[in-house]
C-alpha positions in Angstrom: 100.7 124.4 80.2 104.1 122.8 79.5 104.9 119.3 82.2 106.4 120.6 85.3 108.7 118.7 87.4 107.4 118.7 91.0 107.9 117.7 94.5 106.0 117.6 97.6 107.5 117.7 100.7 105.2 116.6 103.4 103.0 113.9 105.0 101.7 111.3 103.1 101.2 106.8 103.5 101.8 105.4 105.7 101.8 108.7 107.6 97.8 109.3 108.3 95.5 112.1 108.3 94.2 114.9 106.9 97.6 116.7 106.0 98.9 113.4 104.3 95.0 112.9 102.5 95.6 116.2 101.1 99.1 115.7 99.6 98.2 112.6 98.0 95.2 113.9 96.6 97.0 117.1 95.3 99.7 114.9 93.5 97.3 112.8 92.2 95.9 116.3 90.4 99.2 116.8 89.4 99.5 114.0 88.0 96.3 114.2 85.8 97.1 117.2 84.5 100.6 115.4 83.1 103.4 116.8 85.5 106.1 114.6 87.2 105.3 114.2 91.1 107.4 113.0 93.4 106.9 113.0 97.4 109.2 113.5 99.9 107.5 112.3 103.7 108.4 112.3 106.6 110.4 109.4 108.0 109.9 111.4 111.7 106.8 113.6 111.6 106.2 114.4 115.2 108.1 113.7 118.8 105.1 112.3 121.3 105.0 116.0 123.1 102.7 116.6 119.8 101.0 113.9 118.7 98.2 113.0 121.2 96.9 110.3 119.0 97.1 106.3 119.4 99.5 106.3 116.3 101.1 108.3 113.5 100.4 105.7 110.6 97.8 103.5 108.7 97.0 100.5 108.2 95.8 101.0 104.8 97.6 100.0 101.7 99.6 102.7 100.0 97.9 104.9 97.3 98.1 103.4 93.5 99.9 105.7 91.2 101.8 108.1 93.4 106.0 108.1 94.0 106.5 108.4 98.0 109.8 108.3 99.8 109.7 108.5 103.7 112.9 110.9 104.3 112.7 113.9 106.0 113.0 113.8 109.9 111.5 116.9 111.1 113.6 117.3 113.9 117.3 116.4 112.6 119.1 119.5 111.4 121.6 117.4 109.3 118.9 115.3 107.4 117.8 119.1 106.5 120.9 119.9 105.0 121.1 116.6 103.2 117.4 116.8 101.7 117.7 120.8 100.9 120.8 120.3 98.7 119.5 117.1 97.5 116.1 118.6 96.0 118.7 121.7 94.8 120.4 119.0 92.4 117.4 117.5 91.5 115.9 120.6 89.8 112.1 120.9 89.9 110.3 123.8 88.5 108.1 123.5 91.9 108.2 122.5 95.6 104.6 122.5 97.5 105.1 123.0 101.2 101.9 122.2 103.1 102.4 124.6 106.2 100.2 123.9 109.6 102.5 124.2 112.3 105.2 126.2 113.3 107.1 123.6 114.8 107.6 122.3 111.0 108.8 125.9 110.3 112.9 125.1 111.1 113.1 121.6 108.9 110.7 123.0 106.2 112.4 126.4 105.9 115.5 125.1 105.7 114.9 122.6 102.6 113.2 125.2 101.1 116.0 127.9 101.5 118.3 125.2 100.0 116.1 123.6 97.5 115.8 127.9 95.6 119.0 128.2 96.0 120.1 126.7 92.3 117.8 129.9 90.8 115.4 128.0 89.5 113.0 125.8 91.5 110.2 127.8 93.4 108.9 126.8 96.5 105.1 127.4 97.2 103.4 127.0 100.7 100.0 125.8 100.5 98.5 127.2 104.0 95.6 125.5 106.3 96.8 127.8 109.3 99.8 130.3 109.9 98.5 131.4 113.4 98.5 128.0 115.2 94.6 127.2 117.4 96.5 126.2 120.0 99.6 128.1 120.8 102.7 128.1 121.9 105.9 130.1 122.7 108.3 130.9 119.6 105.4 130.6 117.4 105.7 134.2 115.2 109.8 133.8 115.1 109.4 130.3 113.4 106.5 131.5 111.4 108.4 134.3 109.9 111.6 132.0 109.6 109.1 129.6 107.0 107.6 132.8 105.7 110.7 134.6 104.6 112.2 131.0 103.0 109.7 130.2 100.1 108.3 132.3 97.3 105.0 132.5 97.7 101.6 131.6 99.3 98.2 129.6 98.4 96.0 130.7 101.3 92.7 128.6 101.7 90.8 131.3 103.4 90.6 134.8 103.1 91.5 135.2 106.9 95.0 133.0 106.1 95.2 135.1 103.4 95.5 138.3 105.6 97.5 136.6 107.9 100.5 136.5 105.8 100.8 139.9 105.5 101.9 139.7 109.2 104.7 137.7 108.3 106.0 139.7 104.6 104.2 142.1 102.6 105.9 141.3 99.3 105.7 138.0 98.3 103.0 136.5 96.2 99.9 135.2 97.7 96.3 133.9 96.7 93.4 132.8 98.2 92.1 129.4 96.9 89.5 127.1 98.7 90.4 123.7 99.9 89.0 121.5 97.3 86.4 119.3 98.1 87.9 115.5 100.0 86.4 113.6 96.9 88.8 110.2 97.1 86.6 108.8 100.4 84.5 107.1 97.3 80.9 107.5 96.1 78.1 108.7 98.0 76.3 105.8 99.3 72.4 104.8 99.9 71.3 106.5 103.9 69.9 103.1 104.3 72.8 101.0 103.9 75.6 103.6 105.8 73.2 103.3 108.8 73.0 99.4 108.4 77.1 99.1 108.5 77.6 101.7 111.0 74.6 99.7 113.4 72.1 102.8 113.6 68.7 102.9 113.7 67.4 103.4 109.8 64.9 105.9 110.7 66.3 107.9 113.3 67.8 111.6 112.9 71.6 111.7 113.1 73.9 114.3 113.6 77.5 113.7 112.8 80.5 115.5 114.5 83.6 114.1 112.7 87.7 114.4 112.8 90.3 114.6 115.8 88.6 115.7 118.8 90.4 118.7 119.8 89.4 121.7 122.4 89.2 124.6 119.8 86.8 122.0 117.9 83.8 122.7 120.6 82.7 119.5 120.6 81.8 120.7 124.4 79.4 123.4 123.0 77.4 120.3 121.5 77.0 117.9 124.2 75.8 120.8 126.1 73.3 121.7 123.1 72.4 118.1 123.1 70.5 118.6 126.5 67.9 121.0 124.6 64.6 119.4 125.8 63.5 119.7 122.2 66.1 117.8 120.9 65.6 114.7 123.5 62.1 115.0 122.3 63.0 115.0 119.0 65.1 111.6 119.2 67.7 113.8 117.9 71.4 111.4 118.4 74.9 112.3 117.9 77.4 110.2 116.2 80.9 111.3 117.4 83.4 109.9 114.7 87.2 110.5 115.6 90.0 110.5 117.9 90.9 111.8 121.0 94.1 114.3 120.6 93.0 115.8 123.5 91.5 114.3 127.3 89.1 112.5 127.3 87.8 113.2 131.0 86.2 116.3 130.2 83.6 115.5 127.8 83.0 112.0 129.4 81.9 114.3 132.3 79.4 116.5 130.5 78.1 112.9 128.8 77.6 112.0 132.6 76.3 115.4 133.7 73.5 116.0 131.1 72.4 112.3 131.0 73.3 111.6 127.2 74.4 108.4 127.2 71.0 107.5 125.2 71.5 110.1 122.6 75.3 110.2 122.2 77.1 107.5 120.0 80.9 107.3 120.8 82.6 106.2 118.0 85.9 108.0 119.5 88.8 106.0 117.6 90.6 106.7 113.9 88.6 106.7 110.8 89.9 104.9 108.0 89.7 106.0 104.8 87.7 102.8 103.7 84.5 103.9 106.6 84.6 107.6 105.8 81.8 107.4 103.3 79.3 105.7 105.8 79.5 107.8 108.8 78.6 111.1 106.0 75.9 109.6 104.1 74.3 108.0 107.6 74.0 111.3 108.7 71.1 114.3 108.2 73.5 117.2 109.1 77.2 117.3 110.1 77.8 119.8 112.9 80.8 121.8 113.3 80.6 124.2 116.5 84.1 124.9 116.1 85.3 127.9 118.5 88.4 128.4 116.3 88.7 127.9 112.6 90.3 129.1 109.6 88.8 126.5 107.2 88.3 122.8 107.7 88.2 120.2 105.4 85.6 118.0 107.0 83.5 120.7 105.1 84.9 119.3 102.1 84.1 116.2 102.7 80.2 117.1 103.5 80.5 118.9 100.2 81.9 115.6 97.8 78.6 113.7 100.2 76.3 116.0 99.7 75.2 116.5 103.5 74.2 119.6 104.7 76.3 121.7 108.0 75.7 123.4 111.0 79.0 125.4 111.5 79.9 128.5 113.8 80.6 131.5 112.8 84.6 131.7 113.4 87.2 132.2 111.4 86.6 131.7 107.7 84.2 128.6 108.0 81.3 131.0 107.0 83.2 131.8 103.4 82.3 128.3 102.6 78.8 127.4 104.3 76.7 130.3 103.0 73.7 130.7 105.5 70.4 128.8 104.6 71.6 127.5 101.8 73.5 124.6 102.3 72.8 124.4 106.2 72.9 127.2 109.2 75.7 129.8 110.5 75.3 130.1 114.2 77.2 131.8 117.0 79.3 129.2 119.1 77.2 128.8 122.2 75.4 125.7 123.0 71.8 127.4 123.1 71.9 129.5 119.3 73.5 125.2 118.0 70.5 124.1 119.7 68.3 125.9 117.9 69.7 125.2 114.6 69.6 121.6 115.1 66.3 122.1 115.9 65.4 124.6 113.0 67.2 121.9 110.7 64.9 119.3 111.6 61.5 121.2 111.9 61.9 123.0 108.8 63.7 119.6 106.8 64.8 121.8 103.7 67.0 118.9 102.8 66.0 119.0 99.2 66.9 122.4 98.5 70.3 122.2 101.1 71.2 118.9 98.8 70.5 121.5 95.5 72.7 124.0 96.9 75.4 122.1 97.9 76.0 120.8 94.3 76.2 124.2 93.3 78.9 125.6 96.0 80.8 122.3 95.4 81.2 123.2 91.8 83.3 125.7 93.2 86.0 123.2 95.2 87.2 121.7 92.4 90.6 120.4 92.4 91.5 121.9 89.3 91.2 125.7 90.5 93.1 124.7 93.3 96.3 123.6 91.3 95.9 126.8 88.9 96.2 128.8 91.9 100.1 127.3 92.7 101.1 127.6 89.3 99.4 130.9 88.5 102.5 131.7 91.0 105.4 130.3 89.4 105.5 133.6 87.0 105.0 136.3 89.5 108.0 137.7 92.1 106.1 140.4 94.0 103.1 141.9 95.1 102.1 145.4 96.4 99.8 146.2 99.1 98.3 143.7 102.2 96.4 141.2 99.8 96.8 140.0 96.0 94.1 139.3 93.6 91.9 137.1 94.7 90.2 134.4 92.2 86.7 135.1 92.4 85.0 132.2 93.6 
């Protein structure tokens, strides 16, 4: 395929997380496969209303290789305007637009109704979630106002992909995994994670990892952590990630169910550089989720090779097939319970590790970016869904 001349609009450095991860890893693929990338973040990402966290940005030194500018302030309708017409001039073949939040929908609709407006670049939204977990009023009207401004959709689960049918039935759309999170570095020795993170070397670890958020059920688990069998098992639970929401209630049920001895609170930002160790310390990483689309902390056991326990909502189960690379439960703290337990009775962590190389195969980053620019050539499609790339 001939060089394309691309831009990002979105997070990335010294913006933080996994939005910002993912943009710098997609125009690093970009990059590889010989197109010109260019980034344009966020100079004001969130007002405080929506960012729970201790702090927007990273400490960590900016990615080698990749053009960012921090311009775009998501709430100033003029810096819109100036951005939309300036990406107009500028020409690309191709826009990305990752899409997670409806309050993004005004300032990226409008650079993206600008930015097609010379007839030639495309804009494609690459979609985590366009039903929001946790909602809020005006959600569908500034869904549909994103929706109707770009040219097409990379969903990366089949439930997103259905979603946007609520919003327009004619525009392109395809369903492509999230690719696996494989910039965190190499897998590392179980020995040696557990030494750096303090741990003891023989114990059995489960790891619940990313923001800690209600619809993330990390509730369910405590509660499943009172099992009898798994306080008999010297089962413990590393909790790796920041609050975005209060931190009261699950303190409580810490306090309620006695779990101080089994529960390790590790409850600040991850950095990139420490990622690795908290995934290969752990036996299985648990996510009781009781909302999902897709998550990329799945990706991320994938690149490590560590088996899941994940609920059955949303589309996490499209990626975790059932007893083979770990368990798909019901979210209730009783039926996680018993899949810890299972896990560690039955210790098919040979055959989960085979498996796992297998459906990462799948996740690779090259798919993903075929997937946006299998859409440049196509206007419309008929029906609810389009062709799906068989995975």
């Amino acid at each position: 395929m001939n060089s394309k001349k691309i831009v990002i609009v979105g997070s990335a450095h010294p913006l933080r997380g996994g939005i910002a991860a993912f943009n710098e890893r997609m125009a690093a693929e970009f990059l590889s496969q010989g197109h010109q990338v260019e980034i344009l973040s966020f100079s004001f990402q969130y007002p405080g209303f929506l960012f729970p966290g201790k702090t927007q940005y990273s400490t960590m030194p900016p990615p080698a290789g990749l053009h960012i500018s921090s311009v775009i302030h998501s709430v100033n309708p003029l810096n819109w305007l100036k951005w939309g017409l300036r990406i107009r001039k500028m020409a690309p073949d191709l826009v990305v637009m990752k899409f997670w939040l409806p309050f993004m929908a005004p300032c990226l609709g409008t650079i993206a109704r600008l930015a097609r407006s010379n007839r030639k670049t495309k804009v494609i939204a690459a979609l985590d979630n366009l039903i929001p977990h946790e909602k809020r009023m005006l959600d569908h009207s500034l869904t549909q106002y994103f929706a109707h401004s770009v040219d097409g959709f990379v969903a990366m689960s089949r439930e997103v992909l259905q979603q946007v049918g609520i919003f327009t039935k004619t525009k392109p759309r395809t369903f492509s995994p999230h690719p696996v999170y494989d910039h965190y570095g190499d897998r590392m020795d179980k020995g040696a994670a557990r030494q750096r993170l303090g741990i003891d070397p023989q114990g059995n670890y489960l790891l619940f990892f990313g923001f800690i958020r209600d619809y993330k059920g990390l509730d369910l688990l405590l509660k499943a952590m009172a099992d009898e069998r798994i306080r008999s098992g010297m089962i413990r639970l590393i909790v790796a990630g920041e609050y975005y929401t209060a931190e009261e209630p699950y303190r409580k049920l810490i306090d309620q169910y006695d779990l101080h001895g089994q529960v390790i609170m590790h409850t600040h930002f991850i950095p990139d550089s420490q990622v690795a160790q908290y995934f290969c310390a752990a036996d299985v990483v648990v996510q009781p989720y009781k909302t999902a689309t897709q998550s990329g902390v799945t990706q991320i056991a994938y690149h490590f090779g560590v088996p899941m326990i994940i609920t059955n909502v949303g589309g996490l189960a499209e990626f975790v097939p059932d007893g083979k690379v770990g368990y798909v439960v019901e979210p209730e703290p009783e039926q996680i319970a018993d899949a810890i337990v299972r896990f560690f009775d039955e210790r098919h962590l040979v055959d989960f590790r085979t498996h796992i190389a297998d459906e990462a195969r799948k996740y690779q980053w090259e798919h993903f970016i075929s997937s946006i620019l299998g859409l440049l050539g196509t206007d419309k499609v008929s029906g609810e869904l389009s062709t799906e790339r068989n995975i």
